[in-house]
C-alpha positions as CSV (number, residue, x, y, z in Angstrom):
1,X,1.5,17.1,4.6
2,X,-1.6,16.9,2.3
3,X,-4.7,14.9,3.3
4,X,-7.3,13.6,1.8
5,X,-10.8,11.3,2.5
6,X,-10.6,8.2,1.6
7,X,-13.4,7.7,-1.1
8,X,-16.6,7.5,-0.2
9,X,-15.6,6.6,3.8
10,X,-15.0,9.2,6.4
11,X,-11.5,8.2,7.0
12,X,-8.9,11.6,6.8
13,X,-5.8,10.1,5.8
14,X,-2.6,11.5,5.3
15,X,-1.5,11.6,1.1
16,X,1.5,9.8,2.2
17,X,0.6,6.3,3.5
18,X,3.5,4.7,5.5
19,X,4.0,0.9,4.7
20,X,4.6,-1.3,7.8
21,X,6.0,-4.6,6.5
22,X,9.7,-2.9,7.3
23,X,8.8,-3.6,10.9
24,X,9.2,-7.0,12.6
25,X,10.7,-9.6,14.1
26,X,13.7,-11.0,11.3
27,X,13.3,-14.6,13.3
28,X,9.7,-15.1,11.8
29,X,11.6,-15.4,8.4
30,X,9.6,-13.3,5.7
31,X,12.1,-10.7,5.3
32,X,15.8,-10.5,6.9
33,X,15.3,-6.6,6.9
34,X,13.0,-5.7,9.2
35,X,13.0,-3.5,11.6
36,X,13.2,-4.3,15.7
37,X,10.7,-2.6,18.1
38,X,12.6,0.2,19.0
39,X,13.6,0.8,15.3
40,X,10.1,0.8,13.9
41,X,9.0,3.1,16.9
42,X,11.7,5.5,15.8
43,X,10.7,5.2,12.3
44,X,6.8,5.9,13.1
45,X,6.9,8.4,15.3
46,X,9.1,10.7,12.6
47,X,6.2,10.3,10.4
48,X,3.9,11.2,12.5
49,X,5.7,14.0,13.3
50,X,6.0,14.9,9.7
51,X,2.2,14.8,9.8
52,X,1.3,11.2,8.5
53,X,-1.3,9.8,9.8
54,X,-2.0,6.7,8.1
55,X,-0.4,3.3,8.4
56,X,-0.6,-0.1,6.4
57,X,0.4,-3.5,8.0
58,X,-0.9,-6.8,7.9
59,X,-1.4,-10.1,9.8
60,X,1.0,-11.6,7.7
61,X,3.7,-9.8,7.7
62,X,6.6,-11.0,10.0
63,X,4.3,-13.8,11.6
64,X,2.0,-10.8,13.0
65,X,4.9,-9.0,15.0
66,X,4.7,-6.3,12.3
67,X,0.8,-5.8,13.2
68,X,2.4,-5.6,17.2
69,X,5.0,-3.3,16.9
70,X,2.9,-0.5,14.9
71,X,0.5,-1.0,17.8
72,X,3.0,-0.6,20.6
73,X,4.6,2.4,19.0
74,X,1.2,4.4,18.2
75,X,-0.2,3.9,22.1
76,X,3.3,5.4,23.1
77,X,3.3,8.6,21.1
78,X,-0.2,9.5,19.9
79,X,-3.8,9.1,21.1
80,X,-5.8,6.3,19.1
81,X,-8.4,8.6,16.6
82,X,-5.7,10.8,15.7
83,X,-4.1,8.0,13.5
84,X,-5.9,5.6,10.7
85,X,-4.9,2.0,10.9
86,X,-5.1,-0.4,8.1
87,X,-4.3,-4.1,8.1
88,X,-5.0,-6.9,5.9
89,X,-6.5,-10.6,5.9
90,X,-5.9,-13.4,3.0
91,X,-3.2,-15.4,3.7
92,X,-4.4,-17.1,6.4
93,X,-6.1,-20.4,7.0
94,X,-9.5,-20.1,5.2
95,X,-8.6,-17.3,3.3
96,X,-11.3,-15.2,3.0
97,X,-14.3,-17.7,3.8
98,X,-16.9,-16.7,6.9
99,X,-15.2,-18.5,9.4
100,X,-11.2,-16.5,8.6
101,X,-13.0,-13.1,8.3
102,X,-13.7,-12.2,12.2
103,X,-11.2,-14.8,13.3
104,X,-8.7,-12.7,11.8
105,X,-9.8,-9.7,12.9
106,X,-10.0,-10.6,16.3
107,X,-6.2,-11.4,16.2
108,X,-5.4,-8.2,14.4
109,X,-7.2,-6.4,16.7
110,X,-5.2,-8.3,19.7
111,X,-1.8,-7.5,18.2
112,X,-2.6,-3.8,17.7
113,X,-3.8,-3.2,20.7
114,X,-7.3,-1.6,19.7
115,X,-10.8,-2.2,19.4
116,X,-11.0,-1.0,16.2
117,X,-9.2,-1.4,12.4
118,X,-10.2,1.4,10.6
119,X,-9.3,0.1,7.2
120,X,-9.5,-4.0,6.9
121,X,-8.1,-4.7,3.3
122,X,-8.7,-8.1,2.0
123,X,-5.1,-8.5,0.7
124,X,-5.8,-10.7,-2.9
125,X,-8.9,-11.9,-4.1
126,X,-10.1,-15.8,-2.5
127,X,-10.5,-18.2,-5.8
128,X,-11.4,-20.5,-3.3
129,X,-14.7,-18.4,-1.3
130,X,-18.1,-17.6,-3.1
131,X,-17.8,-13.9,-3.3
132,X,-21.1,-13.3,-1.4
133,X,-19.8,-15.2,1.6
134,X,-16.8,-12.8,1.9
135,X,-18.6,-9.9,1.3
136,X,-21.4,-10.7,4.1
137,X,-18.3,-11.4,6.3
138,X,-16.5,-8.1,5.9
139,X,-20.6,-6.3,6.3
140,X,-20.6,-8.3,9.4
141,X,-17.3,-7.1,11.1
142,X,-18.3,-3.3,10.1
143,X,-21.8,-3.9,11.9
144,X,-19.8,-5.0,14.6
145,X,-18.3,-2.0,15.0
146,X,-14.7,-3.5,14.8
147,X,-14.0,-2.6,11.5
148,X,-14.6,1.1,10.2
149,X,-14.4,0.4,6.6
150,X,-12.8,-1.7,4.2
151,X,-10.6,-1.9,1.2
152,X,-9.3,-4.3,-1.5
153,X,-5.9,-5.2,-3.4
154,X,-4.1,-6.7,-6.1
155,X,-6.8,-8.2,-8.5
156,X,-8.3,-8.1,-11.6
157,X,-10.9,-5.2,-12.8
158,X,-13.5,-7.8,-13.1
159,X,-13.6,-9.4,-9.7
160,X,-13.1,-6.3,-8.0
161,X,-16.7,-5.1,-9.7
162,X,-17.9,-8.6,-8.9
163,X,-17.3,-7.7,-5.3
164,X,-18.9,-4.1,-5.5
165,X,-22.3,-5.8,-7.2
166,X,-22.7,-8.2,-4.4
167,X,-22.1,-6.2,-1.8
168,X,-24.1,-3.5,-3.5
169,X,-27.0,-6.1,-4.3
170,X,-27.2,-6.9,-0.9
171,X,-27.4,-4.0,1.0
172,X,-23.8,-4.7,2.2
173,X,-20.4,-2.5,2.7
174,X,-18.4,-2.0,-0.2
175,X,-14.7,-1.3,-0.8
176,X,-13.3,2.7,-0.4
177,X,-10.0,1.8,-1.5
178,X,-7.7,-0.3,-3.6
179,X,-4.3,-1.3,-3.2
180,X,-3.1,-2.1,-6.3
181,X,0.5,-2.5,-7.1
182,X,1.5,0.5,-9.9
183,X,4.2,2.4,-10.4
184,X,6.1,4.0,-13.5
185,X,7.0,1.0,-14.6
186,X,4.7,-1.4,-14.0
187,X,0.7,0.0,-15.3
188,X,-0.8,-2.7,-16.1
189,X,-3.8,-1.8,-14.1
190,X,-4.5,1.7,-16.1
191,X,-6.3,-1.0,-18.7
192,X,-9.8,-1.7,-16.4
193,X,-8.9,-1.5,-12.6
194,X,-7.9,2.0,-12.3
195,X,-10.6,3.1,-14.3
196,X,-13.1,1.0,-12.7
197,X,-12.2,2.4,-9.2
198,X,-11.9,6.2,-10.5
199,X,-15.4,5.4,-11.8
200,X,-16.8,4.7,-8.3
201,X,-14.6,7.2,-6.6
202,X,-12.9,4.0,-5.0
203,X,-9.4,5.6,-3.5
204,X,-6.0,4.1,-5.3
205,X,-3.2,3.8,-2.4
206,X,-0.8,1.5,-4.7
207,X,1.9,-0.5,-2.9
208,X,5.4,-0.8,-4.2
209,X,4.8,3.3,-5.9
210,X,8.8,3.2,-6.1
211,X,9.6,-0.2,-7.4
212,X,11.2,-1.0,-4.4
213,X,14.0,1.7,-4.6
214,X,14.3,1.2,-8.8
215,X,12.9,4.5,-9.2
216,X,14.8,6.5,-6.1
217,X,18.1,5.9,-7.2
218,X,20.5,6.0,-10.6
219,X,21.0,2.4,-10.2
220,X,19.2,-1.0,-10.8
221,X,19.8,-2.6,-7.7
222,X,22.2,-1.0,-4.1
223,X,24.2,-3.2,-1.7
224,X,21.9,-2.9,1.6
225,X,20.4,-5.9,3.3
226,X,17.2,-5.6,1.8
227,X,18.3,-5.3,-2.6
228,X,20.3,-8.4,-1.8
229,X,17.7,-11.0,0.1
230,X,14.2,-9.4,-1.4
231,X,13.5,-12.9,-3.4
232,X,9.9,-10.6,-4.1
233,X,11.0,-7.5,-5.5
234,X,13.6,-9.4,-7.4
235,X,10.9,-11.5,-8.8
236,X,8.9,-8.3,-9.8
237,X,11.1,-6.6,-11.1
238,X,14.6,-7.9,-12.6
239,X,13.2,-10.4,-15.7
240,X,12.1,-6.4,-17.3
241,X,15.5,-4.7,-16.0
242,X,16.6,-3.6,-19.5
243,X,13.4,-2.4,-20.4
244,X,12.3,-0.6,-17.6
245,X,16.0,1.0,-16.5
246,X,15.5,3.3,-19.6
247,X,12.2,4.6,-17.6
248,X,14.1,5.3,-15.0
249,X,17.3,6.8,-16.0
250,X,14.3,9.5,-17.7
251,X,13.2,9.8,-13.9
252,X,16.8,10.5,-12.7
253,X,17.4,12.6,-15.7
254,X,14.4,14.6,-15.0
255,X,15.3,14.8,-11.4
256,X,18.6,16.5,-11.7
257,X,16.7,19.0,-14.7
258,X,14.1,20.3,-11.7
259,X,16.5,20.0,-8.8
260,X,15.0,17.3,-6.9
261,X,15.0,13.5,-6.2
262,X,14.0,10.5,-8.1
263,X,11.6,9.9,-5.1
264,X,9.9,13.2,-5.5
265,X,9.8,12.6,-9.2
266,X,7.9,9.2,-9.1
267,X,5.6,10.1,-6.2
268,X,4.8,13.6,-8.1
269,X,3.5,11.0,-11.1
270,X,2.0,9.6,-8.6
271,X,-0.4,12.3,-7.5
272,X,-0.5,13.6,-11.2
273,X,-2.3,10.0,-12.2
274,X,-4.8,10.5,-9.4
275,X,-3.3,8.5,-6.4
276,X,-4.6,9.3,-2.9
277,X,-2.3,7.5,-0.9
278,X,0.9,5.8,-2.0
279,X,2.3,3.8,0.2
280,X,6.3,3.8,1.3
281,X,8.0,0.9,3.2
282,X,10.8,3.2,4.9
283,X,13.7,1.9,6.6
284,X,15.0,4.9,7.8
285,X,13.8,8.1,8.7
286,X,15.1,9.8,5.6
287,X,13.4,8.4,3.5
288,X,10.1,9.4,4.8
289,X,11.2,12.7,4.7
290,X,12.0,12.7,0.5
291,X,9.0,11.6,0.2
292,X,7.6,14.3,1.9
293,X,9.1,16.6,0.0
294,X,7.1,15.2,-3.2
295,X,4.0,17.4,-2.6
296,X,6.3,20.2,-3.6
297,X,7.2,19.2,-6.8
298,X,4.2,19.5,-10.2
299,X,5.2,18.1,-13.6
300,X,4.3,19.4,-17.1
301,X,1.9,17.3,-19.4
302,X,5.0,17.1,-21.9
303,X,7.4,16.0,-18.5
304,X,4.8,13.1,-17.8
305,X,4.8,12.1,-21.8
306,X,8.6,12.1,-21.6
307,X,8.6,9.6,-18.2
308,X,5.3,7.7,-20.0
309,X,6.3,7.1,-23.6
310,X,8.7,4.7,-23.2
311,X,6.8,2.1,-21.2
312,X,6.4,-1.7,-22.6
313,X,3.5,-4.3,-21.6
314,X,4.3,-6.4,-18.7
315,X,3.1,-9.4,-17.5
316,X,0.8,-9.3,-14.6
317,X,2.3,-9.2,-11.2
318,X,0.4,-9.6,-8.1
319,X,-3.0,-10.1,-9.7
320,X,-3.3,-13.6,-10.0
């Protein structure tokens, strides 16, 4: 396993991020897919044996059970400050106004079990809060001590700087991450987000880095649980499936060229493009470790032309 900080925090965190919404209760009716407690255990502590150290949840996902399971399984098998937690606040009553902020942290806190989040992500950007109310909040609950640092996802370039001048006007914390959602075939943020956080040394841990399984395997879609009820990644993904299927039959091409798999292929982009973190939603164990096996695996400048080239404009997904 590689590591890396996360920009300008203090936070060591594993180059493979893994992605908690797999895990939680089915019966809060986000996703039919997810994982039971004993199931996400099993799932987390193989990564951390495989040395990952970093985990993203948030109190949304699967009515907060996803936020309880991660907890339940870390205090079982590893001690607290070995292991960076992230989890998320937005979509929530109040958004991200002064009153949601430490109200949802104190939950978060409660369902993981700590006294601490090391990463608190604001998950999209509030139309509906002045920006220097949310950023005084989020400087309030690091002050506090409950929150070590925080991040930011899905949004446009501009409101993401909007964010970093307040807080940086005011003497408050900024963001040491984004989240964005970018992959091979959807870039939309290489135009102003990605260069506005490479700018600030701002570290990129992009959700969704394998188009939810459209760039792991030869075909557009596979019969499991999860390719026939995600109403999401259907939405993301299937109105550009002709388009974007010849981008990834170059990634399964290429795959089979250097003896490896379209995981490795995608995540080694990835790290070429100047990702920290990507983060991947496993479902079982061996997933985690093809992934793992990415590290291994460099590509040419003429091997990342050949997977770049034949990308089209989309429209914009998440940031809106």
């Amino acid at each position: 396993m590689e590591y890396t900080k996360l920009g300008n925090s203090d936070l060591l965190v594993s180059r493979l991020c893994a992605g908690c919404m797999s895990f939680g209760d089915p019966a809060s009716k986000m996703h039919a897919w997810t994982l039971d407690p004993q199931e996400s255990e099993a799932i987390i502590k193989h990564a951390l044996d495989l040395g990952i150290n970093f985990f993203d949840t948030a109190n949304c996902y699967s009515a907060g059970t996803s936020e309880e399971y991660l907890g339940r399984a870390i205090k079982n098998n590893i001690a607290r400050d070995k292991v960076v937690l992230a989890t998320k606040v937005y979509f929530n009553d109040g958004k991200l106004s002064k009153e949601a902020v430490p109200r949802e942290v104190e939950g978060s806190l409660k369902r993981l079990g700590t006294d601490y989040i090391d990463l608190l992500i604001i998950h999209r950007f509030d139309y509906d809060t002045p920006i220097e109310e949310t950023m005084e909040a989020l400087h309030k609950v690091v002050q506090s001590g409950r929150v070590r640092a925080i991040g930011a996802s899905a949004m446009y370039g501009y409101q993401f700087m909007e964010m970093q001048y307040a807080a940086e006007k005011n003497g408050w914390t900024k963001f040491v991450s984004m989240q964005n959602h970018y992959n091979l075939i959807y870039r939309e943020d290489e135009r102003e987000l990605i260069p506005v956080c490479d700018k600030q040394n701002v570290a990129r841990t992009p959700y969704s880095p394998l188009a939810a399984g459209r760039l792991s395997r030869p075909t557009w879609s596979a019969d499991t649980l999860r390719s026939r009820t995600d109403v999401t990644a259907k939405g993301k993904y299937d109105k550009t499936q002709d388009s974007d299927m010849v981008i990834a039959k170059r990634v399964s091409e290429l795959a089979e060229k250097k003896g490896t798999t379209m995981t490795r292929i995608a995540l080694a982009w990835q790290f070429a493009k100047g990702v920290a973190a990507p983060i991947i939603g496993a479902t079982k164990a061996l997933y985690l470790d093809d992934a793992a096996g990415s590290f291994g695996v460099k590509l040419e400048q003429a091997e990342m032309d050949y997977l770049e080239e034949a990308y089209v404009p989309h429209n914009i997904v998440g940031a809106l």
